[in-house]
C-alpha positions as CSV (number, residue, x, y, z in Angstrom):
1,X,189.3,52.3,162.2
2,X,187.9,55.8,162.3
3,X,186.8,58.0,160.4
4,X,189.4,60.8,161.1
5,X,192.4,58.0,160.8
6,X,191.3,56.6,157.5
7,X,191.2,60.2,156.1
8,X,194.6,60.8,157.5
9,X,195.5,57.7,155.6
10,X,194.3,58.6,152.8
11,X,195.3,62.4,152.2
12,X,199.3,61.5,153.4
13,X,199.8,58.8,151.4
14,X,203.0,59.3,149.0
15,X,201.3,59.1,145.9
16,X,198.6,61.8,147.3
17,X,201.2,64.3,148.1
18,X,203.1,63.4,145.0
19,X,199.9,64.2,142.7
20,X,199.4,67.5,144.4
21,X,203.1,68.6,143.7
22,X,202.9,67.7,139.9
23,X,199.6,69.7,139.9
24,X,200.9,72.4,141.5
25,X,204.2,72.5,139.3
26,X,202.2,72.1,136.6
27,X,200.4,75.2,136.9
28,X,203.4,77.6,137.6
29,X,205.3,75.6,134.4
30,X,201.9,76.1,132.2
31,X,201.9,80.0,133.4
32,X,205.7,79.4,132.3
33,X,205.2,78.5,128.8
34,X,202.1,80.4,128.4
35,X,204.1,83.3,129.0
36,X,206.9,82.5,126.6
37,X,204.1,81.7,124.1
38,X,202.1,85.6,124.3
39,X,205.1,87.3,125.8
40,X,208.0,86.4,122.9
41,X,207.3,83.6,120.9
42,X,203.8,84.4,119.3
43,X,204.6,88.4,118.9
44,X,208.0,87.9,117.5
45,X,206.3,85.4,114.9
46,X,203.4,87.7,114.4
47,X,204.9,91.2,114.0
48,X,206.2,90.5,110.7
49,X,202.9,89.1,109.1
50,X,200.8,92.1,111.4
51,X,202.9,94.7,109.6
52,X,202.7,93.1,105.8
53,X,199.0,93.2,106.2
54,X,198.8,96.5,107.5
55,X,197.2,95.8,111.0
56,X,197.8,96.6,114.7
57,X,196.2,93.6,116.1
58,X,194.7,90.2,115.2
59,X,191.1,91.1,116.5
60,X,190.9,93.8,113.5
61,X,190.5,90.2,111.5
62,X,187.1,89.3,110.7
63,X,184.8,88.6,108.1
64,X,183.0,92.3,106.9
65,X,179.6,92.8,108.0
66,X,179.5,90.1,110.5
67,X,180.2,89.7,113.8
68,X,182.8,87.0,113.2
69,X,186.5,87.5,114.5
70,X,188.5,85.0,112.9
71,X,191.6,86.8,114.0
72,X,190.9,86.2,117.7
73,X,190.5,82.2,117.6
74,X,194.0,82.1,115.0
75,X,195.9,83.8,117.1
76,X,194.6,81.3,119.9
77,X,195.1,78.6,117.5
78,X,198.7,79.9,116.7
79,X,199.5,79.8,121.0
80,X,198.1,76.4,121.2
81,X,200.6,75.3,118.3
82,X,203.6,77.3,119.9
83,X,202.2,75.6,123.2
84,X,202.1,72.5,122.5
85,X,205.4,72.8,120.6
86,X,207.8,74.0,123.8
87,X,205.8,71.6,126.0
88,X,207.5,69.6,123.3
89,X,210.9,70.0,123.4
90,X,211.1,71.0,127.3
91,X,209.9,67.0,127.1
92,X,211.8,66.1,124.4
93,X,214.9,67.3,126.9
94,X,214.2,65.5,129.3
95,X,213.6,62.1,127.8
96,X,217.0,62.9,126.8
97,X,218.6,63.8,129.7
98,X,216.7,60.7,130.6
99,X,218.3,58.2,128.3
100,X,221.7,59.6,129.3
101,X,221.7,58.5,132.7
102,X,220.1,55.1,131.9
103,X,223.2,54.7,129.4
104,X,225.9,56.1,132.0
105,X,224.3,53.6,134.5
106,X,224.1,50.6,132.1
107,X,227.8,51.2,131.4
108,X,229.1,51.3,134.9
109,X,230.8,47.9,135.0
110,X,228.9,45.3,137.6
111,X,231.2,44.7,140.4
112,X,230.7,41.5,142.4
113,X,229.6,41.3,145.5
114,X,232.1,39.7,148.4
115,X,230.2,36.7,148.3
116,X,229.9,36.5,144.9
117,X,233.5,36.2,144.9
118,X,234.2,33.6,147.6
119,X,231.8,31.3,145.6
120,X,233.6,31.7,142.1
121,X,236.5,31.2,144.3
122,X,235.0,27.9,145.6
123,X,233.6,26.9,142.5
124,X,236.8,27.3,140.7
125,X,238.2,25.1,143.1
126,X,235.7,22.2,143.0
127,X,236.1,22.1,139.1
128,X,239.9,21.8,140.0
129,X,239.5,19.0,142.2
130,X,237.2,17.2,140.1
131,X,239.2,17.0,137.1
């Protein structure tokens, strides 16, 4: 086998192409969320609190006379939370949706087959005969 073929096997293999599709989705739904995160979730959250303690921004935060910024890694700390949060409940959602479809599926009464049949048949019959 050469050297070309076995790369060719190995880059269009299913599971290859399936990894680069989840990575690939994952980084437009992590721009997703992160967006929903600094663009509506974290300043809706914030603008209260900003405004009850008289500041613009959450880089004005920091300890007097140092350099230290505690505002900057909060807020980051606050996105993470909201992050990991709606990365909760988008999965949450779908577990569910999920579950439903196991459930609907499970209750779908089993039909059986045509052979299936013919041999009840036939073993209905031999019980018959024998008794």
């Amino acid at each position: 086998m050469g050297f070309v073929t076995e790369f060719k096997e190995f880059a269009l293999k299913g599971n290859m192409i399936d990894l680069a599709v989840g990575v690939i989705i994952g980084t437009a739904f992590n721009g997703l969320v992160q967006s929903l995160v600094d663009n509506i979730i974290t300043p809706a959250i914030l603008a209260p609190v900003l405004r009850a303690a008289s500041l613009e921004n959450l880089v004005e935060l920091k300890i007097e006379g140092t350099a230290i910024t505690y505002g900057v890694f909060l807020s980051q700390f606050i996105s993470f939370l909201l992050v990991a949060f709606v990365l909760f409940l988008f999965v949450r959602t779908i577990n569910k949706m999920k579950r439903r479809n196991v459930v609907e599926e499970a209750a779908a009464p089993v039909v059986p087959s045509k052979e299936q049949q013919l041999l009840a048949e036939i073993r209905d019959l031999l019980k018959a005969k024998n008794n």
